[in-house]
C-alpha positions, 0 to 999 in steps of 0.5 A, spaced: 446 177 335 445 184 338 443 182 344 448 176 346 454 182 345 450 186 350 450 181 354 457 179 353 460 186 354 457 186 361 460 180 363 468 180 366 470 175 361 465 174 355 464 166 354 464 160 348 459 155 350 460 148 348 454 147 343 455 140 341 459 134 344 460 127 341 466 122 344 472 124 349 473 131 349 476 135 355 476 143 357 483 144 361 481 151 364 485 157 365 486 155 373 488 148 371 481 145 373 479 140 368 472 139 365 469 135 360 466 138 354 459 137 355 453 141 353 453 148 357 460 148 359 462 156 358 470 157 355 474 163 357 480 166 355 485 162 357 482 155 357 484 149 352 479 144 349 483 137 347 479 131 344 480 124 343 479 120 337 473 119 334 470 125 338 468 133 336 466 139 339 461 144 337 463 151 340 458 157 339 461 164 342 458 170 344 457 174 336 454 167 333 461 165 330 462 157 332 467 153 331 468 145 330 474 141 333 475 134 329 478 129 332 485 128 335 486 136 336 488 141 341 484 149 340 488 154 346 482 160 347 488 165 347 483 171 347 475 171 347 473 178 349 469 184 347 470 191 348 466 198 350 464 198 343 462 192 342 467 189 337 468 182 338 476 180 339 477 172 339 483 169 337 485 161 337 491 157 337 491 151 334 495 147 338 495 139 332 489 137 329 484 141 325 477 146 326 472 149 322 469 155 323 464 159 320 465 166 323 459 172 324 462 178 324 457 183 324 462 189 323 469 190 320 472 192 327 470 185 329 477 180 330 477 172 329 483 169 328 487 162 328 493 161 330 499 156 329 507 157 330 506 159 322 501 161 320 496 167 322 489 165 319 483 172 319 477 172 318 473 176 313 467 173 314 467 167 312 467 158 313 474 155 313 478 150 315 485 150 318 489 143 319 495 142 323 495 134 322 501 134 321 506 138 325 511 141 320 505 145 317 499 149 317 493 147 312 488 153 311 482 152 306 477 157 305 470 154 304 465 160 303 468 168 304 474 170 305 481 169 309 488 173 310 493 168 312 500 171 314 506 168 317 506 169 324 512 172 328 511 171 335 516 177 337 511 182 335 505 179 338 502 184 344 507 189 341 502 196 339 503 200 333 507 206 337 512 201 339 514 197 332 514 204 329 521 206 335 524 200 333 526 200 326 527 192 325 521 191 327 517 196 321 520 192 318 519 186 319 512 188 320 512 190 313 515 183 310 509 180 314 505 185 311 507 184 304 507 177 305 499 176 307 495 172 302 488 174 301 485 166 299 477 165 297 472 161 296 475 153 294 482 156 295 487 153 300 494 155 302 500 150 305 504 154 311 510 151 312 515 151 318 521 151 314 518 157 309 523 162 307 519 168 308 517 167 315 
């Protein structure tokens, strides 16, 4: 809602919030303290949540958006932030295991995305699915919406606009990842493996 990005972009550090938590789940802060994944504990950038077998967390952050974490899996809060504007930017690593989520994404400038050593998964608002079961692979699967699944390239994270245009091999490789992207749609899935020739 409007009121709760008003609210968030007051904050520091705009906050997730656990909505739901069944079984042994913990949240490992950004200053190594360590908490269990009860309802009301607040995530920030730079948290992880892990949970056990037989365990599931529900997040909700501050633009409505929510996730689930199945069980056995592993979720990095790598960016939850809103800026001046409003705009949300939340960006998940999904170390193993597999979480839903069902993204609000109020304006196009809004970012929702999850990452793993292969695949980058953004949002369009929509519900989809990323699983990291096992370890060779990233599975996305889109239940309602729209995705853009990408391979991930590690070396032009971080970097801006302006400094992949002075470098010509970086163009390029933003240009092989940009004509590698998939847009994938409801009841459609796709299977990024780490082997794969066009990463």
């Amino acid at each position: 809602t409007e009121s709760s990005k008003a609210a968030a972009t007051k904050g520091n550090s705009p906050s997730a919030v656990v909505v739901f938590s069944v079984g042994e789940a913990k949240i490992l802060h950004a200053d190594l303290t360590e908490e269990k994944a009860a309802l009301g504990a607040s995530l920030k950038t730079g948290d992880k949540v892990s949970t056990k077998q037989k365990s599931k967390v529900d997040i909700q952050f501050a633009d409505g958006s929510a996730i689930r974490i199945s069980e056995n899996s592993v979720i990095d809060f790598d960016a939850l932030s809103i800026n001046s504007h409003g705009n949300s930017d939340t960006r998940l690593a999904l170390v193993s295991g597999k979480v839903f989520a069902k993204v609000n994404k109020a304006s196009k400038e809004d970012q929702f995305s999850v990452v793993t050593p292969t695949a980058i998964a953004g949002v369009r608002g929509t519900s989809f699915i990323v699983d990291r079961s096992k370890s060779d692979k990233a599975v996305v699967k889109v239940l309602d919406g729209t995705v853009a699944v990408a391979p991930r390239v590690v070396v032009l994270e971080g970097l801006s606009d302006e400094e992949i245009a002075k470098d010509e091999d970086l163009k390029k490789i933003q240009q092989t990842v940009a004509s590698s992207e998939i847009v994938l749609e409801k009841n459609q899935a796709s299977v990024v493996k780490a082997d794969e020739k066009s990463l």
